[in-house]
LOFI-605148 format. One line per field, with one value per residue (C-alpha): residue in three letters; x, y, z. Coordinates in nm, 2 decimals, padded with zeros to 4 digits, always signed. Example, Ala and Ser with C-alpha at 12.3 -4.5 7.8 and 13.67 -1.06 7.14 Angstrom:
BEGIN
residu (ALA_SER) $
px (+01.23_+01.37) $
py (-00.45_-00.11) $
pz (+00.78_+00.71) $
// end
This chain:
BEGIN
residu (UNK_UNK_UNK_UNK_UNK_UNK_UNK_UNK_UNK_UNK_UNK_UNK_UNK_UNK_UNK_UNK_UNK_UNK_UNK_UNK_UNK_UNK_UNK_UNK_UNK_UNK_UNK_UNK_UNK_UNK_UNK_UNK_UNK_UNK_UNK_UNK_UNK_UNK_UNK_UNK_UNK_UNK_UNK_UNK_UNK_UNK_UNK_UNK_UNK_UNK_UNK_UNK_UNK_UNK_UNK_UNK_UNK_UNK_UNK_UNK_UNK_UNK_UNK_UNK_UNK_UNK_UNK_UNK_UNK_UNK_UNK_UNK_UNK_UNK_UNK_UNK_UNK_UNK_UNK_UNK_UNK_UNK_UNK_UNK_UNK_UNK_UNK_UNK_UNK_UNK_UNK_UNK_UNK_UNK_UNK_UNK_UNK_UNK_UNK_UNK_UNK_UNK_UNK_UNK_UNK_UNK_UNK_UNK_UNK_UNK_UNK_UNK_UNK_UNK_UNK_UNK_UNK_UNK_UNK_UNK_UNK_UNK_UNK_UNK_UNK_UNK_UNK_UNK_UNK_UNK_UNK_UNK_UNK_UNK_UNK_UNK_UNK_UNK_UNK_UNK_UNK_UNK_UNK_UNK_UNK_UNK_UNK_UNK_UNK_UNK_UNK_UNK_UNK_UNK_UNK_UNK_UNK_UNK_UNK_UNK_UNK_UNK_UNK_UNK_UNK_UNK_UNK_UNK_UNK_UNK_UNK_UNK_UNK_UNK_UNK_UNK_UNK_UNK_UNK_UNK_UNK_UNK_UNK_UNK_UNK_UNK_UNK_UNK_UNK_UNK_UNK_UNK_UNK_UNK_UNK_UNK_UNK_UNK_UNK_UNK_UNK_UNK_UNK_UNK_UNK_UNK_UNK_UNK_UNK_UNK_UNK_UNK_UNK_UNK_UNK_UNK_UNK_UNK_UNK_UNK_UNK_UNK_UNK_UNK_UNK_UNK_UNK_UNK_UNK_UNK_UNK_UNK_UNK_UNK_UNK_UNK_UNK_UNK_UNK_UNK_UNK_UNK_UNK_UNK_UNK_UNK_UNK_UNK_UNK_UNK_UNK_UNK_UNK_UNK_UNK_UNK_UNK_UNK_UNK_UNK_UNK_UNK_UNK_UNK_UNK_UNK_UNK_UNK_UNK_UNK_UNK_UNK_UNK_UNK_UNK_UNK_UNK_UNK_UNK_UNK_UNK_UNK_UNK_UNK_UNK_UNK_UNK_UNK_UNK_UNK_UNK_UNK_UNK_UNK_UNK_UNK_UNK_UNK_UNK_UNK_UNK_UNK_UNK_UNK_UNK_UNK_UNK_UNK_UNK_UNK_UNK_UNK_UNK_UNK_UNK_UNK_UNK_UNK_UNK_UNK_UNK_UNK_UNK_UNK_UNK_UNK_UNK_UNK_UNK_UNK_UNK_UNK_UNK_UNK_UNK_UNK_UNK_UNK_UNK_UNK_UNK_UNK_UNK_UNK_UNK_UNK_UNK_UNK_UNK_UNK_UNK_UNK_UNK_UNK_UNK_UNK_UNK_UNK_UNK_UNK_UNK_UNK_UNK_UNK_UNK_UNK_UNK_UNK_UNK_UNK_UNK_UNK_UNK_UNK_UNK_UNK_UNK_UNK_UNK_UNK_UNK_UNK_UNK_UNK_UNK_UNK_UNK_UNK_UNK_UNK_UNK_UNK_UNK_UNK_UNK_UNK_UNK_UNK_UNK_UNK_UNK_UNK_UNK_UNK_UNK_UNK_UNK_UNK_UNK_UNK_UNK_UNK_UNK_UNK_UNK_UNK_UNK_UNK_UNK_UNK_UNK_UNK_UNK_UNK_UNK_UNK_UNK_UNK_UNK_UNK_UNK_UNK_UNK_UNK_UNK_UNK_UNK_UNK_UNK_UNK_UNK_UNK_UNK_UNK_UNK_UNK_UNK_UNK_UNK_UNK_UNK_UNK_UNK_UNK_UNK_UNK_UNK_UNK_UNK_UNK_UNK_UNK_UNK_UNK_UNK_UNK_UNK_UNK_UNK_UNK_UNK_UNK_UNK_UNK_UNK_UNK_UNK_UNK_UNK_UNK_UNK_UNK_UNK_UNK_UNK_UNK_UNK_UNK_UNK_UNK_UNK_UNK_UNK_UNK_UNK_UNK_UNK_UNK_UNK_UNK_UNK_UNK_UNK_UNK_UNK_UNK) $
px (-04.07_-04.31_-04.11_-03.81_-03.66_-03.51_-03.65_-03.49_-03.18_-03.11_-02.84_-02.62_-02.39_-02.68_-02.90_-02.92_-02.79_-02.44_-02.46_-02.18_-01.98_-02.23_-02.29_-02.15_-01.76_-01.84_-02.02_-01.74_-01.55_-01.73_-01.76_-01.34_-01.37_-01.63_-01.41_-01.15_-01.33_-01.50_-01.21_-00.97_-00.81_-00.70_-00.60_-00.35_-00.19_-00.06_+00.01_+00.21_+00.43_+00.47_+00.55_+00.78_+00.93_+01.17_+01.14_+00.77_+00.83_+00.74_+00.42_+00.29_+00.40_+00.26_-00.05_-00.07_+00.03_-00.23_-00.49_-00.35_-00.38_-00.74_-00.83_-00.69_-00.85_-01.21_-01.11_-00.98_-01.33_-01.22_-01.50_-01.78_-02.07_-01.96_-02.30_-02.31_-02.23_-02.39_-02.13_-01.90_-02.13_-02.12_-01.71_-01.74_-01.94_-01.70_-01.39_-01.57_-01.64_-01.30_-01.21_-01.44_-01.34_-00.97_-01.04_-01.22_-00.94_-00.65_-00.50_-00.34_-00.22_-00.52_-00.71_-00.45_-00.50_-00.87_-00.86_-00.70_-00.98_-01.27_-01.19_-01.16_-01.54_-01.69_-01.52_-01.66_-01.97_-02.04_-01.86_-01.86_-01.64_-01.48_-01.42_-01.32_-01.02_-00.95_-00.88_-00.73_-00.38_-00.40_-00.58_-00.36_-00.03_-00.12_-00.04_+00.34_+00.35_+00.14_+00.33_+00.24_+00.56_+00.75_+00.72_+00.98_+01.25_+01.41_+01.46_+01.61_+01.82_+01.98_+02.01_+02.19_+02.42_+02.49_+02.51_+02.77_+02.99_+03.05_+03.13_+03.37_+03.57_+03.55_+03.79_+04.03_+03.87_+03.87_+03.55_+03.42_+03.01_+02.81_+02.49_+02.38_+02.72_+03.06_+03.37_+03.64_+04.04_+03.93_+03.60_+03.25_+02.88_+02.57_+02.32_+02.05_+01.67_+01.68_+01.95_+01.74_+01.65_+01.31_+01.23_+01.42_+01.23_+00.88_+00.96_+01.12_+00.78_+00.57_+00.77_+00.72_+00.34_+00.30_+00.52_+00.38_-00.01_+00.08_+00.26_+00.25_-00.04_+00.08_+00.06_+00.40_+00.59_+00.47_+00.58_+00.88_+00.94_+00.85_+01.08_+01.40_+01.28_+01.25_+01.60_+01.74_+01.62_+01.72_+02.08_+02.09_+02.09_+02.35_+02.60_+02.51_+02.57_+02.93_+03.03_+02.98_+03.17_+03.43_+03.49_+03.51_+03.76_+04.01_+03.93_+04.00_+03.64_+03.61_+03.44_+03.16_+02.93_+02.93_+02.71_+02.56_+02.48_+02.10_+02.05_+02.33_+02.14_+01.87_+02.15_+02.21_+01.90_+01.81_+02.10_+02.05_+01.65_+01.76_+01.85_+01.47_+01.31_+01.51_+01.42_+01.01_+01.03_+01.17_+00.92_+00.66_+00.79_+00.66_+00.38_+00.21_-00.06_-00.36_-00.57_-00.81_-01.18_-01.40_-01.34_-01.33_-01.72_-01.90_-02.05_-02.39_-02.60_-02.88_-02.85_-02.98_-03.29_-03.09_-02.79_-02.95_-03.03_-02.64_-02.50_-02.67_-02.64_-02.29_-02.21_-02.40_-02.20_-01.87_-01.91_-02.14_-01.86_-01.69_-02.01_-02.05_-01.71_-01.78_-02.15_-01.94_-01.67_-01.89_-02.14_-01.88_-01.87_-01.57_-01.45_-01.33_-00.98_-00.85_-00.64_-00.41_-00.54_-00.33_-00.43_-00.56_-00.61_-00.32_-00.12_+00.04_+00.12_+00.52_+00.62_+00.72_+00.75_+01.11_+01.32_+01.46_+01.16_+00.88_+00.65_+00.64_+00.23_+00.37_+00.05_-00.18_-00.38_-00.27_-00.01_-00.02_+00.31_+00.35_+00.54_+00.32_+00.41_+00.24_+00.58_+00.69_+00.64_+00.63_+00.50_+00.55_+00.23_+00.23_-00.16_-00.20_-00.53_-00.61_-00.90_-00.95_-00.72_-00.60_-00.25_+00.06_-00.21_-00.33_-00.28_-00.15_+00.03_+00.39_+00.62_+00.46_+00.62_+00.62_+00.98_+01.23_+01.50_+01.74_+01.55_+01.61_+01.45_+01.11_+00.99_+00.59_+00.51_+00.12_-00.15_-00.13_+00.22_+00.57_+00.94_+01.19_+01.55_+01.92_+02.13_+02.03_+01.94_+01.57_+01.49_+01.12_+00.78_+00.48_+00.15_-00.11_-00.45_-00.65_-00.98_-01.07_-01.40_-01.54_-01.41_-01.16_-00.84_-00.49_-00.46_-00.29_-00.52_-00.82_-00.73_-00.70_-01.03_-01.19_-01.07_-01.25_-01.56_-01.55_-01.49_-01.73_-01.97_-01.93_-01.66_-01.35_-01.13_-00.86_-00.70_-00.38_-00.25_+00.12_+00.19_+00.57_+00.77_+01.14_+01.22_+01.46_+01.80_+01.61_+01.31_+01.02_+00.76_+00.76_+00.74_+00.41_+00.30_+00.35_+00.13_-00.15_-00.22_-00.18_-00.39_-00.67_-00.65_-00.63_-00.95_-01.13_-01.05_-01.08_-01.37_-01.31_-00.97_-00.78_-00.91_-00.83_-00.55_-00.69_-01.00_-01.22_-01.14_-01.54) $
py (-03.03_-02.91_-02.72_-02.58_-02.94_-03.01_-03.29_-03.61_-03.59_-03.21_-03.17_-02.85_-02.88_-02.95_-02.68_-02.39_-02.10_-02.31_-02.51_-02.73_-02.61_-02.75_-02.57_-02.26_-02.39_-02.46_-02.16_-01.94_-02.08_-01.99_-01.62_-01.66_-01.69_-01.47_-01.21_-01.26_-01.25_-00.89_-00.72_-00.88_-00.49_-00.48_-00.90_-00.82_-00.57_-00.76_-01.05_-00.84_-00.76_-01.11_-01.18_-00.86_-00.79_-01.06_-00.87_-00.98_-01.33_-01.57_-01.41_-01.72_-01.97_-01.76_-01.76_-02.13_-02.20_-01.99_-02.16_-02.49_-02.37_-02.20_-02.53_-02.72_-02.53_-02.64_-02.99_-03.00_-02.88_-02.51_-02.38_-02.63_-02.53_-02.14_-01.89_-01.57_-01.22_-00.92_-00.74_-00.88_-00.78_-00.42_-00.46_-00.62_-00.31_-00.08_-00.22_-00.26_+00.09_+00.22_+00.01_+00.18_+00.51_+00.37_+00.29_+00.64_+00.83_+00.61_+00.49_+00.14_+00.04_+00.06_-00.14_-00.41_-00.38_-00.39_-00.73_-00.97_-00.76_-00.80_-01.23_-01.17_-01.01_-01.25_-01.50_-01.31_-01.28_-01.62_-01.85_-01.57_-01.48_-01.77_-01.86_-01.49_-01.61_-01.95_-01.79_-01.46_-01.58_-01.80_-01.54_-01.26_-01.42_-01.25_-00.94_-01.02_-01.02_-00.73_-00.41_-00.18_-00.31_-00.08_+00.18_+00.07_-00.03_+00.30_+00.25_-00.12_+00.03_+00.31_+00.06_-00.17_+00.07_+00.21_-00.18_-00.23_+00.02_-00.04_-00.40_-00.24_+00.01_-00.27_-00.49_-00.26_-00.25_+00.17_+00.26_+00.60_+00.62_+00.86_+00.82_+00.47_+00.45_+00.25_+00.37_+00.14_+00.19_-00.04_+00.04_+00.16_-00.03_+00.16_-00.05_+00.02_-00.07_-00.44_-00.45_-00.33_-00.69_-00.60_-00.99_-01.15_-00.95_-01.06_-01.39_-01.42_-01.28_-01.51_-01.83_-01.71_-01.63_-01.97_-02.17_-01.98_-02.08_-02.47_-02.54_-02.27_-02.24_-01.94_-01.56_-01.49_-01.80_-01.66_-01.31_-01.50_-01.68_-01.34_-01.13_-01.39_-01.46_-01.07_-00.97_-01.27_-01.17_-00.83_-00.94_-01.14_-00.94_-00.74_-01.01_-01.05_-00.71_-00.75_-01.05_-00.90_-00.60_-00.74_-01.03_-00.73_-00.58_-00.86_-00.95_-00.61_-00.64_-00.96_-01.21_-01.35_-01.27_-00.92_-00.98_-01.30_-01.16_-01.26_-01.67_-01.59_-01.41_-01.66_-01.88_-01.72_-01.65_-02.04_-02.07_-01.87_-01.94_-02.29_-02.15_-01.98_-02.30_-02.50_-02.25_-02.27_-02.68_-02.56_-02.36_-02.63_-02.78_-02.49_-02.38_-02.68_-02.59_-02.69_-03.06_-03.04_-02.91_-03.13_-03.41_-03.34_-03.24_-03.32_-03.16_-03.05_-02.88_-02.75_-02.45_-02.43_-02.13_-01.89_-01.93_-01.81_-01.39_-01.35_-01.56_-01.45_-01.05_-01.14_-01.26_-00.96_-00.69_-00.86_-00.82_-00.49_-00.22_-00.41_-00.46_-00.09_-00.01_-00.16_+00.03_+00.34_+00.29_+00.22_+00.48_+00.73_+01.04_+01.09_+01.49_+01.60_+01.57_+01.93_+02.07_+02.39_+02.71_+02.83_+03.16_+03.31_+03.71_+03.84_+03.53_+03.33_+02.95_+02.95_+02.57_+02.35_+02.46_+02.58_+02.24_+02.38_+02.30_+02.05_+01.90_+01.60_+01.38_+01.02_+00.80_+01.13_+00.99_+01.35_+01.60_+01.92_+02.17_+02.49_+02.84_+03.14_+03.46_+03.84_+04.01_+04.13_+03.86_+03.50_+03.14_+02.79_+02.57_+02.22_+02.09_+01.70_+01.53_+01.23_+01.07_+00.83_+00.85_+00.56_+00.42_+00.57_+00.80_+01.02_+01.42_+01.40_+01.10_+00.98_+01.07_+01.38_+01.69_+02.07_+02.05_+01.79_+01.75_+01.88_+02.14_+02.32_+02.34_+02.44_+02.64_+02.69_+03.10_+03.07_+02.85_+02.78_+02.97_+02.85_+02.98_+02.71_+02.83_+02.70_+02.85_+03.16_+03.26_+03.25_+03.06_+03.07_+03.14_+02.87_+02.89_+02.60_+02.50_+02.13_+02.10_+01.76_+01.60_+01.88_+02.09_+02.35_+02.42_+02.53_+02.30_+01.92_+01.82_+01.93_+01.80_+01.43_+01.49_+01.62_+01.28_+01.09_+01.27_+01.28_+00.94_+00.81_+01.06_+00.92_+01.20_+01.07_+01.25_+01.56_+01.85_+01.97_+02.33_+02.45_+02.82_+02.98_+03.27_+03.32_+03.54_+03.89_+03.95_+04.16_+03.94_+03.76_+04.06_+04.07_+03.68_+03.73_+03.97_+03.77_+03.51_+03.69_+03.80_+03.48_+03.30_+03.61_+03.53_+03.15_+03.14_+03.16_+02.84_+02.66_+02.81_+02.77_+02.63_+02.95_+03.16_+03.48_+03.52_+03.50_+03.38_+03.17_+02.81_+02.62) $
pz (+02.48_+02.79_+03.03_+02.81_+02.80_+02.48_+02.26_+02.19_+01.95_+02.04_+02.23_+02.32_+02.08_+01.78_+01.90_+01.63_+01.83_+01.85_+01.53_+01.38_+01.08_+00.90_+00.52_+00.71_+00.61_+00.25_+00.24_+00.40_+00.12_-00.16_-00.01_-00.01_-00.35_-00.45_-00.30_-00.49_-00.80_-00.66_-00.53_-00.78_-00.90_-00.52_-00.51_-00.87_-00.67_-00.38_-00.65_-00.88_-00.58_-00.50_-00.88_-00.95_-00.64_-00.50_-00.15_-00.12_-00.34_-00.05_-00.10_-00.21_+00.02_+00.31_+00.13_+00.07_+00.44_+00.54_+00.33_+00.52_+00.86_+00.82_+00.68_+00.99_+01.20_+01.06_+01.04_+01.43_+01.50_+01.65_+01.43_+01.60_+01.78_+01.76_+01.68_+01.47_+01.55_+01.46_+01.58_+01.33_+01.07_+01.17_+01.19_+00.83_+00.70_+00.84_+00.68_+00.31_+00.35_+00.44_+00.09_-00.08_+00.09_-00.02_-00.39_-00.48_-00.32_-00.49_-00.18_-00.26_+00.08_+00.26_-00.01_+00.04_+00.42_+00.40_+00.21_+00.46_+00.72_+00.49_+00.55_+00.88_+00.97_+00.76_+00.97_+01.27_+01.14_+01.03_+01.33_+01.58_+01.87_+01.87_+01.53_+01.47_+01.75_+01.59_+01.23_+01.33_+01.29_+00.97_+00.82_+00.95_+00.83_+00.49_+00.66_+00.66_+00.29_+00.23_+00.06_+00.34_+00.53_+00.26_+00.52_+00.75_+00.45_+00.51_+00.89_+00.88_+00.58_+00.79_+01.15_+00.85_+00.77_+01.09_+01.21_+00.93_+00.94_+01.35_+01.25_+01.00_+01.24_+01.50_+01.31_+01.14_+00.83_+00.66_+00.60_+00.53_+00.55_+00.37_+00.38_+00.24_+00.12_+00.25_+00.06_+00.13_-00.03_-00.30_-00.40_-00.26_-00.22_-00.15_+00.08_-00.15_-00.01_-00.15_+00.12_+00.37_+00.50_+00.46_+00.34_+00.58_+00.88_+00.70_+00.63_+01.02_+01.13_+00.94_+01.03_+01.41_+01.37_+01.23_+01.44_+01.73_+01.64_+01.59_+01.88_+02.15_+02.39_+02.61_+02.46_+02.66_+02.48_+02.17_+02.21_+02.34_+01.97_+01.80_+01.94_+01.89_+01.52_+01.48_+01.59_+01.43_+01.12_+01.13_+01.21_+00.97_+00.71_+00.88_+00.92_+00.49_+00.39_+00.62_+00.46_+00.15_+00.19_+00.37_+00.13_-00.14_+00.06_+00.12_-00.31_-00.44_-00.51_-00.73_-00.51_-00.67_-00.34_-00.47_-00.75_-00.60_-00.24_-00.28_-00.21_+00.02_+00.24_+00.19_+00.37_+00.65_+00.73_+00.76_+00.87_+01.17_+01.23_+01.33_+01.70_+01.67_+01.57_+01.85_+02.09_+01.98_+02.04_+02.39_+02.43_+02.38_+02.72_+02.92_+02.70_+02.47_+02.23_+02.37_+02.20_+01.94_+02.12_+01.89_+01.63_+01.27_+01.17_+00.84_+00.60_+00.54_+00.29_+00.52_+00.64_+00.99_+00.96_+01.22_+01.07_+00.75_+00.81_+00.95_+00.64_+00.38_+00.51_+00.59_+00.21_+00.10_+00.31_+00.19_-00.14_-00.14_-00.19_-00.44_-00.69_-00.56_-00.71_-01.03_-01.10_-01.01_-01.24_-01.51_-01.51_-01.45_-01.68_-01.87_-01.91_-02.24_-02.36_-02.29_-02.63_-02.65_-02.85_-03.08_-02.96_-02.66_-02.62_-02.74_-02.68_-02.95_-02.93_-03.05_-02.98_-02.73_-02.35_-02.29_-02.16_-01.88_-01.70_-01.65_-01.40_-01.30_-01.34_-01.41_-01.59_-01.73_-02.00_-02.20_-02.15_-02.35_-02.36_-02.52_-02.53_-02.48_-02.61_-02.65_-02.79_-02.47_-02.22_-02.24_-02.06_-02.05_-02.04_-01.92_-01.92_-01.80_-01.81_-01.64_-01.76_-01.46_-01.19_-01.02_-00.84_-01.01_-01.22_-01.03_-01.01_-00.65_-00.56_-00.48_-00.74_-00.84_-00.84_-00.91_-01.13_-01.19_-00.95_-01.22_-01.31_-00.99_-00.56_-00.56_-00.28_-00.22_-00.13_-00.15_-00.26_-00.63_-00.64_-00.60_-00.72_-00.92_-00.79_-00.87_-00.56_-00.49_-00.84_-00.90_-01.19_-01.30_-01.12_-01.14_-01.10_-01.07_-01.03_-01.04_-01.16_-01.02_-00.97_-01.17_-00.83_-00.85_-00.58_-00.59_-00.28_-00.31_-00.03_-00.12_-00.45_-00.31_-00.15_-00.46_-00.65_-00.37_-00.38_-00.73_-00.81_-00.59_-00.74_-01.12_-01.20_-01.19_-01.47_-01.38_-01.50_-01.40_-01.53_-01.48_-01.60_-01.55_-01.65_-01.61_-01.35_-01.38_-01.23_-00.98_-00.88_-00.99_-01.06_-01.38_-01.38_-01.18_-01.37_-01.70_-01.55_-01.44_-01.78_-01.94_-01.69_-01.70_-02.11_-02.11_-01.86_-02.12_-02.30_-02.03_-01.76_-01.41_-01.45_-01.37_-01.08_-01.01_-00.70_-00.34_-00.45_-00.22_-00.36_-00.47) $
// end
């Protein structure tokens, strides 16, 4: 229209800069689901938690809810007349790369924090500022039943303990507490971490968050409602683990609550978010969620042509990584599967490692043990391979260690060198070295970067060698010595495995 005036039947709201939900809410669907689909290795792992672990079994109601409310949200028109954002785009291509970053190094949790994110700047991305803000909390509910929150099971464990056994001394009741342990005359519990409360603090949180988003209008009333359902939760699960001990106590420890202490704490819990819930319709009073800002839209399959670059690049970021991931996993080259000589130098395979000692690589694809002898000195061999490395399968990970715990305390003296003692008699001396990513290092971190870089690079398998001699009554020289030949001789078998000591690590 001459002069910039808009022509008949646009309007503000219709113009394509600030379109209507248009095809851009069935289309934000169908990326939903193509995510899942592309990122499902990272998706099973949240849902085997919520399947296996009864901690993190409301799992799926959150998740449903949160379907709900990111649905209500389209349908009270908080996603209308909202434009793109390049900027999301850019935040979207950061947090698929940190997955991707995640996934080649074997880092689980950040993988399951990058998912929920991943939703979000495509959110940003496709409805903008605004519609980033009107899905942030029914998308970010999912982060209350994410596994990450097993990082703060050990603190609400000890406060539960501590909380338990002041209760205790504060009416009468003997109670002697060692660690996670409560002896009493007549028996002893152990607040183990499913007694923690951990469940009842995410599930408190969630019920907030939501409660919060539906009804409050005012940031402070819904700090307000967090903090209540938060410390209600928390105590909770305090006043459960005191019932429980204390009806043990006054039963000689035969009331059916100490076996059954579970859907009782389910109980209280409800039992005592009914003062939170009362106190978030109060809240309403002072701080009322604010009317829908647009009836519900419709539905169209047109795709208005600005909207179509920011889409369509938006779709393609989201789901770049993961087909990335799964070109890299399949072209990877697989290293061979190491075997043990049955001699080496002057070194003869005997049998079976000695048992009073073994490392500990949970998930290797191949471990190798054997009992190294020249006539006058002898090692133990451990060799793990890991053909692909991945979580609970990895060469450095959680769970891994040097030794058993009853095998003796390891103590590190160098790179690639540590001593195996019971009291203050030396045991055995171990040497190591990690050939990962076709990269070798006597270092763990190094290590965990090496299984990043090699990963990403199409190498993803690992070897893992663990040398030790016993030790003398007088010191560990001859141990050392022992292994220095042995690894000089056994280099050979396996090149570049075994460096020499002190030298630069490649």
């Amino acid at each position: 229209a001459p002069g910039g005036a808009m022509s008949p039947g646009m309007s503000p709201a219709t113009s394509p800069a600030m379109s209507p939900s248009l095809a851009r809410w069935p289309l934000f669907l169908f990326a939903v689901a193509a995510a899942f689909a592309v990122y499902w290795p990272t998706l099973y792992t949240i849902l085997s938690r919520w399947t296996g672990d009864p901690t993190y079994s409301h799992g799926y109601l959150v998740a449903a809810v949160s379907a709900w409310m990111t649905w209500r949200a389209w349908r009270r028109g908080e996603l209308e007349n909202t434009g793109h954002s390049w900027l999301g785009l850019a935040a979207l291509a950061a947090v698929g790369a940190t997955w991707l970053l995640a996934r080649g190094g074997s880092i689980q949790v950040v993988q399951q924090l990058m998912l929920p994110a991943m939703l979000l700047g495509f959110a940003w991305t496709v409805f903008g500022w605004r519609g980033l803000v009107a899905l942030l909390v029914p998308i970010g509910v999912l982060y209350f039943v994410l596994p990450a929150w097993d990082y703060i099971r050990l603190p609400l464990q000890n406060l539960t303990v501590l909380a338990v056994g002041e209760s205790l001394h504060a009416i009468g009741i003997p109670a002697y507490i060692h660690g996670h342990r409560v002896e009493l005359p007549g028996g002893t519990f152990e607040v183990v971490e499913g007694c923690s409360g951990l469940h009842f603090f995410m599930a408190g949180a969630a019920l907030a968050a939501i409660q919060s988003y539906l009804y409050l209008g005012a940031h402070w009333a819904r700090a307000v409602l967090m903090a209540a359902a938060l410390v209600v939760a928390i105590v909770a699960n305090w006043i459960r683990v005191a019932v429980v001990i204390i009806a043990g106590h006054l039963t000689e420890m035969q009331h059916f609550l100490i076996k059954d202490h579970y859907y009782f704490g389910w109980v209280v819990f409800a039992l005592l978010m009914i003062p939170v819930l009362w106190l978030g319709r109060r809240l309403e009073d002072r701080a009322p969620a604010p009317p829908p800002p647009a009836p519900a839209p419709s539905l169209a399959l047109q795709l208005p042509g600005p909207l179509r670059a920011p889409v369509v690049a938006g779709l393609a970021v989201l789901l770049l990584p993961g087909l990335a991931w799964w070109g890299i996993h399949h072209s990877s080259v697989i290293a061979p599967v190491p075997t043990l000589p049955e001699r080496v130098g002057g070194w003869q395979l005997e049998g079976r490692a000695t048992g009073d000692w073994e490392p500990l690589q949970p998930g290797t694809t191949v471990t190798l043990d054997g009992h190294y002898a020249d006539g006058l000195l002898a090692v133990d061999l451990w060799l793990v391979y890991y053909a692909r490395q991945g979580g609970g399968e990895e060469l450095i990970g959680y769970g891994n260690a040097l030794a058993r715990p009853r095998d003796g305390a390891i103590k590190v003296l160098a790179p690639g060198e540590a001593r195996l003692s019971n009291g203050d008699r030396h045991r055995r001396l171990i040497w190591y070295r990690y050939e990962v990513g076709g990269r070798v290092t006597d270092s763990d971190l190094r290590a965990k970067v090496y299984q990043l870089t090699g990963t990403l690079t199409g190498r993803p398998s690992a070897y893992g060698l663990f040398m030790s001699a016993r030790c003398g009554e007088t010191g560990c020289d001859e141990a050392r010595e022992a292994l220095a030949a042995f690894a000089d001789a056994f280099s050979d078998r396996l090149p570049g495995l075994v460096q020499e000591r002190g030298e630069t690590t490649r």
